[in-house]
C-alpha beads as a LAMMPS data file, in Angstrom:
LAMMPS data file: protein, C-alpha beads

96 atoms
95 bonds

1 atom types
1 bond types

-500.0 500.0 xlo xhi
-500.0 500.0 ylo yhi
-500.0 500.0 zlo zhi

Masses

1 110.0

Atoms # bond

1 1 1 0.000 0.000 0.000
2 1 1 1.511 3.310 -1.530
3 1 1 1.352 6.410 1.242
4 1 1 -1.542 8.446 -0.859
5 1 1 -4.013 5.165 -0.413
6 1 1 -2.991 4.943 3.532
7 1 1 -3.654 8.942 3.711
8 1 1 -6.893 8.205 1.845
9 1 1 -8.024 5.538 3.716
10 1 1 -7.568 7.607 7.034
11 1 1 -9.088 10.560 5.505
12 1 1 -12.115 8.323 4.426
13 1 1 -11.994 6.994 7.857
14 1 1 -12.306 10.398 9.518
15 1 1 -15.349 11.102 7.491
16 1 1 -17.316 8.588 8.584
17 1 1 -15.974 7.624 12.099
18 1 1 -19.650 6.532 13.057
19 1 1 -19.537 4.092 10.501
20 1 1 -15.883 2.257 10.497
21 1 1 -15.504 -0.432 12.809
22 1 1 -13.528 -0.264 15.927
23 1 1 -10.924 -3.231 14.443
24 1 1 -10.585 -1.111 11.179
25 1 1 -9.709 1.513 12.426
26 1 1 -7.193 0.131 14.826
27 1 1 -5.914 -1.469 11.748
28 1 1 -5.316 1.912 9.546
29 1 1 -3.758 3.926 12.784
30 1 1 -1.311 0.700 13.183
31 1 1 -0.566 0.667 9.377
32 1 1 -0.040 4.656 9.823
33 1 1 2.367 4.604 12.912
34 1 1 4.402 2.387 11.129
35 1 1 4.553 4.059 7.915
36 1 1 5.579 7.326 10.328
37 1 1 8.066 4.840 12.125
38 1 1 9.736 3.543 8.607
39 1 1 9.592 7.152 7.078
40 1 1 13.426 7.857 7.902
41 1 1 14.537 6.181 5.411
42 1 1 16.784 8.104 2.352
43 1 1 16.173 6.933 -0.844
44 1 1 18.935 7.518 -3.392
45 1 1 19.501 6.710 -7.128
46 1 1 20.190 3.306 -7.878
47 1 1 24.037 3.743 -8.569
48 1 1 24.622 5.216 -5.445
49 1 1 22.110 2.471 -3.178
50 1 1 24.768 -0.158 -5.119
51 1 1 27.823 1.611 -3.562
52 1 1 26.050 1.969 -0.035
53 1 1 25.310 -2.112 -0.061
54 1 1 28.984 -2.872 -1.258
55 1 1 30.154 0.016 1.701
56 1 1 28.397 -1.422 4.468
57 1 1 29.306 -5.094 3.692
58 1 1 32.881 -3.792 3.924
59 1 1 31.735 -2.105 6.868
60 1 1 30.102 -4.733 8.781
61 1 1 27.108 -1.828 9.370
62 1 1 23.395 -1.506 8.181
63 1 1 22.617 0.686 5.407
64 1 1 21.470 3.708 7.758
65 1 1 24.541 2.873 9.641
66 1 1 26.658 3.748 6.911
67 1 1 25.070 6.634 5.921
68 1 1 25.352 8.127 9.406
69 1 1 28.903 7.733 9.638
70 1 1 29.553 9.248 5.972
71 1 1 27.105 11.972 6.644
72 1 1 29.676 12.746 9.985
73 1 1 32.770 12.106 8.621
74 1 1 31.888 14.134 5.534
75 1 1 30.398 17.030 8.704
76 1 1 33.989 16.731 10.568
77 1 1 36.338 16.929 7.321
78 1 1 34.453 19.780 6.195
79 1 1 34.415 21.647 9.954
80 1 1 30.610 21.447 10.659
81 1 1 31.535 19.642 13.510
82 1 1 34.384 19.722 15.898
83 1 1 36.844 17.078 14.928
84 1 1 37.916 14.757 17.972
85 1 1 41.454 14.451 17.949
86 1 1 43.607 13.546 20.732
87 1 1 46.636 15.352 22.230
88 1 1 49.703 14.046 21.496
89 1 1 50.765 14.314 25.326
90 1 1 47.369 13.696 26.978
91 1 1 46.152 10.855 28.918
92 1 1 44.530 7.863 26.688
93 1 1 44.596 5.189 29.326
94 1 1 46.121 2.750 27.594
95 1 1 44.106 3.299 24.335
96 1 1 44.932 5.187 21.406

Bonds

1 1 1 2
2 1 2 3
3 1 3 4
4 1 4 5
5 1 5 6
6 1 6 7
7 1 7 8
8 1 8 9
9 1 9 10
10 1 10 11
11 1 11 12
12 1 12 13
13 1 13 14
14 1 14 15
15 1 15 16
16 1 16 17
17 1 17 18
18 1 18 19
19 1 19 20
20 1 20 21
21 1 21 22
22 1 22 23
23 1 23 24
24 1 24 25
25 1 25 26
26 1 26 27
27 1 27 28
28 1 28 29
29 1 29 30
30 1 30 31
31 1 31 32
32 1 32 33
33 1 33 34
34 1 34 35
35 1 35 36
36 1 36 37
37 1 37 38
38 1 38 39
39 1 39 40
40 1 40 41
41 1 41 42
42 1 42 43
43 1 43 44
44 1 44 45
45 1 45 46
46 1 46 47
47 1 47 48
48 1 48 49
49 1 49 50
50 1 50 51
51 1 51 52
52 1 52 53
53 1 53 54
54 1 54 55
55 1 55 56
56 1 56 57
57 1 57 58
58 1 58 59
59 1 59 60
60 1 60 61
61 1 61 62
62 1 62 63
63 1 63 64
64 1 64 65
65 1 65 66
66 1 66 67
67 1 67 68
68 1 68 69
69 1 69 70
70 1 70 71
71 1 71 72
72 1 72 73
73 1 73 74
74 1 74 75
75 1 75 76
76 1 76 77
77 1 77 78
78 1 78 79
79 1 79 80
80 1 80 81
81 1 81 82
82 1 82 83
83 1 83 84
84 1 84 85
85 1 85 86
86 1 86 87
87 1 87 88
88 1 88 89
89 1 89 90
90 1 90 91
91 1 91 92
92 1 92 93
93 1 93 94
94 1 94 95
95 1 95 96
């Protein structure tokens, strides 16, 4: 089901509440809330969704994964946000 018929169905819904059983309509608001869950999802062109599979297999990460940490390493290299580098003579504990 395509967003437009799930917005439709809702919108039909609402404009006969007194008619649209309580199990229906449960139904459509779960369907909804889901849709609003799965929304954050990017959708690119198909030549770039190739290179994010073959990047996150190298990566070991999901596909969101990846795209956070190219969306911040692309914000740090390019100063958008602070860069966290560590002092040459301060304290790692051991870790590097």
């Amino acid at each position: 089901m395509t967003s437009p018929d799930t917005a439709t169905l809702l919108e039909d819904a609402a404009d006969r509440i007194a008619d649209i059983s309580r199990a229906d309509l449960q139904i459509m608001l779960r369907r909804a809330a889901l849709r609003l869950r799965n929304s954050g999802a990017v959708s690119m062109e198909d030549d770039v969704e190739e290179a994010l599979r073959d990047l996150a297999g190298e990566f070991g990460m999901t596909r969101n994964d990846t795209i956070r940490f190219i969306v911040r390493e692309w914000m740090e290299k390019n100063t958008y946000l602070p860069v966290h580098e560590l002092d040459e003579d301060g304290d790692v504990d051991g870790t590097a």
